[in-house]
Every structure is written in structure tokens, then in C-alpha cells.
Backbone as ProteinMPNN parsed JSONL, in Angstrom:
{"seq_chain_A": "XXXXXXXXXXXXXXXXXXXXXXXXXXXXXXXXXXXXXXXXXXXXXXXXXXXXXXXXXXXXXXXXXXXXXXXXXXXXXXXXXXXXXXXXX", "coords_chain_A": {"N_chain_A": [[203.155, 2.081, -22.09], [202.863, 0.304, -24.17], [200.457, -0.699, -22.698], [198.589, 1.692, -23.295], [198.297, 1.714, -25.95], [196.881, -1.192, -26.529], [194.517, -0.507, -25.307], [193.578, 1.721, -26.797], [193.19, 0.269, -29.052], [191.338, -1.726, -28.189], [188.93, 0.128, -27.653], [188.682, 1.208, -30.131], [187.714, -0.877, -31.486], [185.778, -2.059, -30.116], [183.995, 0.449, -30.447], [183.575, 0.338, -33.405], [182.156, -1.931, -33.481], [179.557, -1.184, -32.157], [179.078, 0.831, -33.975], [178.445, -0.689, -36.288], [176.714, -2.403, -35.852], [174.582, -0.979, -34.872], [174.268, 1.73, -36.07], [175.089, 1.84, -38.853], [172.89, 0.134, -40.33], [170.94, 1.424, -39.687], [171.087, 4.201, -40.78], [171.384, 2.936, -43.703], [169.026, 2.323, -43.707], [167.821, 4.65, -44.217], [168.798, 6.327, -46.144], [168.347, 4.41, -48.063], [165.126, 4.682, -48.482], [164.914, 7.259, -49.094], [166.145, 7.253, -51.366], [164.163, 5.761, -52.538], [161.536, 6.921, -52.683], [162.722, 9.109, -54.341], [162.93, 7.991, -56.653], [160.675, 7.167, -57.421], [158.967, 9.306, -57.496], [158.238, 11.251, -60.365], [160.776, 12.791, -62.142], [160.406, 15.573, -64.045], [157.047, 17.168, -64.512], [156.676, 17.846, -66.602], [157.687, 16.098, -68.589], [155.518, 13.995, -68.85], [153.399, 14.299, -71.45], [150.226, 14.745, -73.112], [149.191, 13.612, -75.558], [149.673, 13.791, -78.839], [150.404, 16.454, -77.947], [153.103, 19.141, -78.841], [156.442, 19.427, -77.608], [159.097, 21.617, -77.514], [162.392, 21.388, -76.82], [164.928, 22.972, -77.382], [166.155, 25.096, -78.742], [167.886, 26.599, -81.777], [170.515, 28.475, -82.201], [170.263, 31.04, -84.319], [172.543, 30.875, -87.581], [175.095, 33.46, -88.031], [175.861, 33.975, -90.305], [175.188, 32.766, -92.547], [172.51, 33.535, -93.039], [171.979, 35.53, -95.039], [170.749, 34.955, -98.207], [171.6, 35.94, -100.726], [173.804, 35.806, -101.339], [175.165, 33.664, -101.443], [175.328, 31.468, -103.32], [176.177, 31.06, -106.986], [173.459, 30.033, -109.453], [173.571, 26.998, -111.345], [173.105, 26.363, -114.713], [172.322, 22.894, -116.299], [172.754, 19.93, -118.127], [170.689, 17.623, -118.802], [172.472, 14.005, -119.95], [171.532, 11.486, -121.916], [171.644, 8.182, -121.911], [171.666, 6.76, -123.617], [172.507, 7.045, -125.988], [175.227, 7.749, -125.473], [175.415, 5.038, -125.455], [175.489, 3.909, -127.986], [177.911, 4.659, -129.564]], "CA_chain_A": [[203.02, 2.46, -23.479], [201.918, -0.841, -24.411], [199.007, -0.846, -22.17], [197.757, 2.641, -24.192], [197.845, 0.994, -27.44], [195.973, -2.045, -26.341], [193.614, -0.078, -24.512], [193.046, 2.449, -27.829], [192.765, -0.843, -29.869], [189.669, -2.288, -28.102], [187.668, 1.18, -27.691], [187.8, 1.236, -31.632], [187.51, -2.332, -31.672], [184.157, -1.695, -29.67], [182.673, 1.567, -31.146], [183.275, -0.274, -34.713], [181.191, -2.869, -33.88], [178.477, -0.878, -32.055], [178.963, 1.607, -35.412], [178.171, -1.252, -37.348], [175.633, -3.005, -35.312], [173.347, 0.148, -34.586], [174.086, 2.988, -36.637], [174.966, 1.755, -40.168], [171.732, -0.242, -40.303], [169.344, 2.848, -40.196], [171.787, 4.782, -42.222], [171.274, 2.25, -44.791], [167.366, 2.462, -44.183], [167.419, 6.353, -44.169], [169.365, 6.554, -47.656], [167.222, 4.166, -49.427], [164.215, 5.301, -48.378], [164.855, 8.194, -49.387], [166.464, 6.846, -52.798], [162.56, 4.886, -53.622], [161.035, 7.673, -53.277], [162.98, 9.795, -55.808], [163.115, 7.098, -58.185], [159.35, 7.265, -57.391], [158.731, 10.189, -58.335], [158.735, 11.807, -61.664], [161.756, 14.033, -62.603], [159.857, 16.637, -64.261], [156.296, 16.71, -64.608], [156.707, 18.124, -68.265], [157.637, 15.228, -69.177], [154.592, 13.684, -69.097], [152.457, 15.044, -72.204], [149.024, 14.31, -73.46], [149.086, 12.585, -77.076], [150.419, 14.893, -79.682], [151.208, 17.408, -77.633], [154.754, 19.059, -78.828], [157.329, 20.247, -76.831], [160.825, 22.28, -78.551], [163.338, 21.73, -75.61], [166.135, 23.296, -77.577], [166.144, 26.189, -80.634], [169.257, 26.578, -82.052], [171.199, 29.917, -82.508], [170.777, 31.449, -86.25], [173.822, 31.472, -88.16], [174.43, 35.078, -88.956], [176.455, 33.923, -91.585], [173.673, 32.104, -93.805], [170.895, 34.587, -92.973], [171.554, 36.375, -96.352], [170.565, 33.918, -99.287], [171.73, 36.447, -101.894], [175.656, 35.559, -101.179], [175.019, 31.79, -101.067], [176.167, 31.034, -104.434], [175.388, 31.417, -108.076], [173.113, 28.667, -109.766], [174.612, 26.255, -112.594], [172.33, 25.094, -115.037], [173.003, 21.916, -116.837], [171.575, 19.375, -119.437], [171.225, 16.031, -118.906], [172.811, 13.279, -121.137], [170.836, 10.466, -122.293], [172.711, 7.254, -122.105], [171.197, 5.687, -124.937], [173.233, 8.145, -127.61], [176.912, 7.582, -125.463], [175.826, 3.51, -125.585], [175.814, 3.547, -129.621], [178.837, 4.972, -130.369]], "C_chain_A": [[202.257, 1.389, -24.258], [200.49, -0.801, -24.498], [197.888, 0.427, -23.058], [197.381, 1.598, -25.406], [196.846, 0.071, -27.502], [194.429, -1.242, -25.831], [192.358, 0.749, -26.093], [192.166, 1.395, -28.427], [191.512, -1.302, -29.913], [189.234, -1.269, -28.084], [187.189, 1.39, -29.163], [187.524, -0.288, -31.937], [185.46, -1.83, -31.486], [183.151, -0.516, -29.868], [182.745, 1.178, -32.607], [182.713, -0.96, -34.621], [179.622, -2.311, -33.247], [178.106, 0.292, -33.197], [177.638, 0.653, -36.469], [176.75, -2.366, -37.106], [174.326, -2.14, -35.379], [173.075, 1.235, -35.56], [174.128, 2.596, -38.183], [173.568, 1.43, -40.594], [170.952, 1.26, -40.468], [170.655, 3.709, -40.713], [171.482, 4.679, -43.911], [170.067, 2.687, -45.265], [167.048, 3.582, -44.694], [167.914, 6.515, -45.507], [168.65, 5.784, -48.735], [165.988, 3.907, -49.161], [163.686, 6.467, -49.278], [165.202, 8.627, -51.202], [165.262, 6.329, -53.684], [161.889, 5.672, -53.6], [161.203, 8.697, -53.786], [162.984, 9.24, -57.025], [161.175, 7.362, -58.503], [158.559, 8.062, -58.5], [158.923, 10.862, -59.332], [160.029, 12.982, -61.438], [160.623, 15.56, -62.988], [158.299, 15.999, -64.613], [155.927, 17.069, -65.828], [157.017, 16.875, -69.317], [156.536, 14.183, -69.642], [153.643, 14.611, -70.039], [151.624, 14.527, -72.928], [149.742, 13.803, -75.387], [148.78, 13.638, -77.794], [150.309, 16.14, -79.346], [153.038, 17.443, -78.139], [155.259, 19.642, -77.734], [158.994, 20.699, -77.632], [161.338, 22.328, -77.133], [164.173, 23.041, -75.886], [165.909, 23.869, -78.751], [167.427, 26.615, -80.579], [169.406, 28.237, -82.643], [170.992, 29.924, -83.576], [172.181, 32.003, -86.415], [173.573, 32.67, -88.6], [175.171, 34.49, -90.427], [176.02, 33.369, -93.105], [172.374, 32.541, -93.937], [170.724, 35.375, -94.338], [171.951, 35.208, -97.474], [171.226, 34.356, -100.388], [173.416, 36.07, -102.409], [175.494, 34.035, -100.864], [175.844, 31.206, -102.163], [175.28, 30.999, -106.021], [174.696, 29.921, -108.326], [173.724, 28.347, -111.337], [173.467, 25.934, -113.087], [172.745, 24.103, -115.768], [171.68, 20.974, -117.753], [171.935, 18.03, -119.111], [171.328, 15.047, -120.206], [172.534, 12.029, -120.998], [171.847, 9.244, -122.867], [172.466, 6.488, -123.08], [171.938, 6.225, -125.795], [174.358, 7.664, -127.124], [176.761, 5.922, -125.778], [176.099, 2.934, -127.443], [176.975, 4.041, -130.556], [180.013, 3.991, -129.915]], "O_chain_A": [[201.207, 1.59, -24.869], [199.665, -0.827, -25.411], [196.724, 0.189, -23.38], [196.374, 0.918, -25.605], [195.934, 0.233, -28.313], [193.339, -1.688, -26.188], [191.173, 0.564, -26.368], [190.935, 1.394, -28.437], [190.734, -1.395, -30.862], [188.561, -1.416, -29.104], [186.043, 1.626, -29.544], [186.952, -0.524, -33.001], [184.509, -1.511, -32.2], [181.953, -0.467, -29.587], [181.853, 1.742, -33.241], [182.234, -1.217, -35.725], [178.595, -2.83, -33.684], [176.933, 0.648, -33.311], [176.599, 0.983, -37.04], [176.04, -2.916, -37.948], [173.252, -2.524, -35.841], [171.945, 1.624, -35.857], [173.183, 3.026, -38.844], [172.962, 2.311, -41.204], [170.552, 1.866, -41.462], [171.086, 2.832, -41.461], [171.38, 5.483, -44.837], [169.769, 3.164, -46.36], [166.146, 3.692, -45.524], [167.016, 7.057, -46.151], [168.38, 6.17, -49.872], [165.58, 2.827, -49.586], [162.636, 6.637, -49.897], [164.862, 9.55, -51.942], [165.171, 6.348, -54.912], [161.159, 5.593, -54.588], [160.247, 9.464, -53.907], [163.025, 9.765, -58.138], [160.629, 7.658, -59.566], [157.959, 7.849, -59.554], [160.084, 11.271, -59.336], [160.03, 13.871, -60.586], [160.23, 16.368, -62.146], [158.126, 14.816, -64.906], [154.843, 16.654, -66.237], [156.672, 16.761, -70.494], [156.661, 13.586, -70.712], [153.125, 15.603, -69.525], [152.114, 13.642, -73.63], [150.846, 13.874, -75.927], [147.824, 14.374, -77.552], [150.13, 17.001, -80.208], [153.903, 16.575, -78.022], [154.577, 20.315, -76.961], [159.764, 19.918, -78.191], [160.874, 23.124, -76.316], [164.246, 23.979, -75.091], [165.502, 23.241, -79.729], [168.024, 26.95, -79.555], [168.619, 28.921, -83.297], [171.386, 28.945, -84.211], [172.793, 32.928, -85.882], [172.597, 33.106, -89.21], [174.732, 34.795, -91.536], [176.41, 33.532, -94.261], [171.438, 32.148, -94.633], [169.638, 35.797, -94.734], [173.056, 34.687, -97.623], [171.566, 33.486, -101.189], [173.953, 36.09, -103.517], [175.861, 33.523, -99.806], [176.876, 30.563, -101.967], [174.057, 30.929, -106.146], [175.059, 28.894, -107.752], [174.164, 29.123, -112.185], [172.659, 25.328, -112.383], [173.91, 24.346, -116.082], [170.477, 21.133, -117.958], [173.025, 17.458, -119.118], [170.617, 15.129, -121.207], [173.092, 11.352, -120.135], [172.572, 9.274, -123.862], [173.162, 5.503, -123.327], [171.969, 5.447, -126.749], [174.957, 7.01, -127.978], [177.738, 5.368, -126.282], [176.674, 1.95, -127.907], [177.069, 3.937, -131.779], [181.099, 4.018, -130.494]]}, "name": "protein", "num_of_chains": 1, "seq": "XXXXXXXXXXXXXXXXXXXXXXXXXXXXXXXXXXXXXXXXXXXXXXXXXXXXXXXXXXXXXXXXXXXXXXXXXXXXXXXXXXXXXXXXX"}
């Protein structure tokens, strides 16, 4: 029973270090490789736009609820008061 355990022990003993000797290594290479040239390359190529070109990503829903001006609210008019008349009394 022993002798299993010991026995298990070194085979992962020894495929963890030929894991880590052989295979991680180009793992490593293969993932950031593959990481420089997405950074590389542009995301979108819309993003790039000539000099004052626009672009509208995003138009926003119309409120229905402010589409009719006539129900907005009444107007106030008013008079303005000249502070020179309240400073002499």
C-alpha cells in the first residue's frame, strides 16, 4: 500500500516537471503570440476616421411624453425690478 503511494507520488512528481519543462513554455509562447497580435490590431476599423468626419454611435429613444409642446406648461411673464429704487428707500 505504501509502495502504491510512493510509486503514484513520483509519476506526478515526473509528468509535473516534464509539464513544466516542455509544455507550459510553448503554451506561454502560443497565448502571447496570439495576445500581440490582437493588441496589434485595431478593434474596429471605424474607429479610425478621416478629420471631421462624424460618427452618432448612439440616438436616444424620444420621450413620448415631451413630444407634445402644447401641454408643457403655461408661460409667466414678469417685470424686472431695478435695484436702484429698493436701495433708496
Amino acid at each position: 500500500m505504501l509502495y502504491n503511494f510512493f510509486l503514484i507520488l513520483f509519476l506526478l512528481y515526473i509528468i509535473s516537471r516534464l509539464f513544466i519543462r516542455y509544455i507550459l513554455p510553448y503554451l506561454i509562447r502560443y497565448f502571447l503570440k496570439h495576445h500581440n497580435q490582437n493588441i496589434n490590431q485595431p478593434q474596429n476599423k471605424k474607429h479610425y476616421k478621416k478629420k471631421g468626419e462624424i460618427n452618432i454611435d448612439f440616438i436616444p429613444e424620444k420621450d413620448k411624453k415631451n413630444t407634445d409642446n402644447k401641454n408643457f406648461g403655461e408661460y409667466v411673464n414678469y417685470e424686472e425690478i431695478d435695484d436702484n429704487e429698493t436701495d433708496n428707500n
